[in-house]
C-alpha positions as CSV (number, residue, x, y, z in Angstrom):
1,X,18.1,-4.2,-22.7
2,X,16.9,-4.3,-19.1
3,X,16.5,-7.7,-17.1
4,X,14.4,-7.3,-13.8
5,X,13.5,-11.0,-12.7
6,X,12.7,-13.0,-15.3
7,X,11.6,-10.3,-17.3
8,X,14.5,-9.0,-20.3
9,X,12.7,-5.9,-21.9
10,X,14.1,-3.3,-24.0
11,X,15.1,-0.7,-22.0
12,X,14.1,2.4,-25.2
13,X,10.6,0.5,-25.2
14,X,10.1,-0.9,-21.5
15,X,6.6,-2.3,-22.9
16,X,8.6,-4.8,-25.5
17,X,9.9,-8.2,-24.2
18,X,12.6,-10.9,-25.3
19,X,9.7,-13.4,-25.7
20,X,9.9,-16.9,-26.9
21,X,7.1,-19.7,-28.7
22,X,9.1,-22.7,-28.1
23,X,8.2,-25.3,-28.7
24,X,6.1,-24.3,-31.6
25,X,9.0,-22.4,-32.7
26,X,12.7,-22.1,-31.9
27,X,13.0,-18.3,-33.2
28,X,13.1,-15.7,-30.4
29,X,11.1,-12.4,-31.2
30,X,10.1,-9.0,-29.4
31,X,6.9,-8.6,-28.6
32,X,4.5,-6.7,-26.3
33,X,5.6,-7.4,-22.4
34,X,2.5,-10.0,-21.2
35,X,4.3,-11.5,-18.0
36,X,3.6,-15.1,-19.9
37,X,5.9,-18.2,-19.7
38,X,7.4,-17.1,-22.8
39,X,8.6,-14.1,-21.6
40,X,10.2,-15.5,-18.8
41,X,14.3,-16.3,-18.8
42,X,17.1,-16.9,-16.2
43,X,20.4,-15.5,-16.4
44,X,22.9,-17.8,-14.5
45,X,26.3,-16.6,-15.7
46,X,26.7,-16.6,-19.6
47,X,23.4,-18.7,-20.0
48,X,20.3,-17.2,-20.8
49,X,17.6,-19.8,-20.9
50,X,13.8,-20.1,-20.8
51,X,13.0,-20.4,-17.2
52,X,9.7,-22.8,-18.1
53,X,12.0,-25.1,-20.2
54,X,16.1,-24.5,-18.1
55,X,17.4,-26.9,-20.7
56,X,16.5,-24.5,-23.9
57,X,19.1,-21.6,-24.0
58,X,19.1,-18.4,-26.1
59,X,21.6,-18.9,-28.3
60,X,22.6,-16.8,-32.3
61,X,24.5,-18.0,-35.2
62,X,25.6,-14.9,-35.7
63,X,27.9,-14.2,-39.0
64,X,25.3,-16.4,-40.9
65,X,21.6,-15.1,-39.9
66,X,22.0,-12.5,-37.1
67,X,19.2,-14.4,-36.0
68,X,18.3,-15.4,-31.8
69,X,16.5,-18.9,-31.1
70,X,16.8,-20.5,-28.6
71,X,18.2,-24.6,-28.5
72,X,19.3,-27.4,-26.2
73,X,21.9,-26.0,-23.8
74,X,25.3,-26.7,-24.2
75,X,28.0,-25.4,-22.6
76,X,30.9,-25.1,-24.8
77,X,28.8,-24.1,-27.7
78,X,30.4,-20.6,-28.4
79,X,27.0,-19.3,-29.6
80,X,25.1,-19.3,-26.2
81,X,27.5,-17.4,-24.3
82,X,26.3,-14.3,-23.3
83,X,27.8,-11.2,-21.4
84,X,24.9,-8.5,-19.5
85,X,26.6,-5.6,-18.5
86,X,24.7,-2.3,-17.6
87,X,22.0,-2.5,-20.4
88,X,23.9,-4.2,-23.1
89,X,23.1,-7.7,-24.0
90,X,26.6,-9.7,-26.2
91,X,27.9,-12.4,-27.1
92,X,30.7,-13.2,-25.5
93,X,33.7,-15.1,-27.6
């Protein structure tokens, strides 16, 4: 993965974004790079969230789904802490 801005792409594909339909949906998908709102996300330490709604925050409940949505922020919820280092994206326990 590559974050540049507000933009977090896949750095194999550079035309496929981390892009997200909330509030229609909560699931987080890859899709074609558009520059919309709902490709756009802020990294402020181990929070990812969407940058046109700060209070949604990617989060997974990984060990169950493997799935990424995003949901209301919260701090010392284990599954929305997130480590960016180089081009690798984790979750950080």
């Amino acid at each position: 993965w590559t974050v540049n801005g507000e933009s977090i792409y896949q750095s194999q594909y550079p035309g496929m974004c981390l892009h997200s339909d909330y509030p229609r949906t909560r699931i987080v998908s890859v899709q074609e790079c558009n520059s919309s709102d709902a490709q756009r996300w802020t990294v402020n330490g181990e929070s990812i969230y969407q940058s046109q709604y700060p209070g949604m925050c990617l989060a997974t409940d990984y060990g169950s789904t493997r799935m990424v949505f995003v949901e209301e922020c919260n701090s010392s919820g284990p599954r929305q802490h997130w480590t960016v280092q180089g081009e690798q994206i984790s979750l950080t326990y």
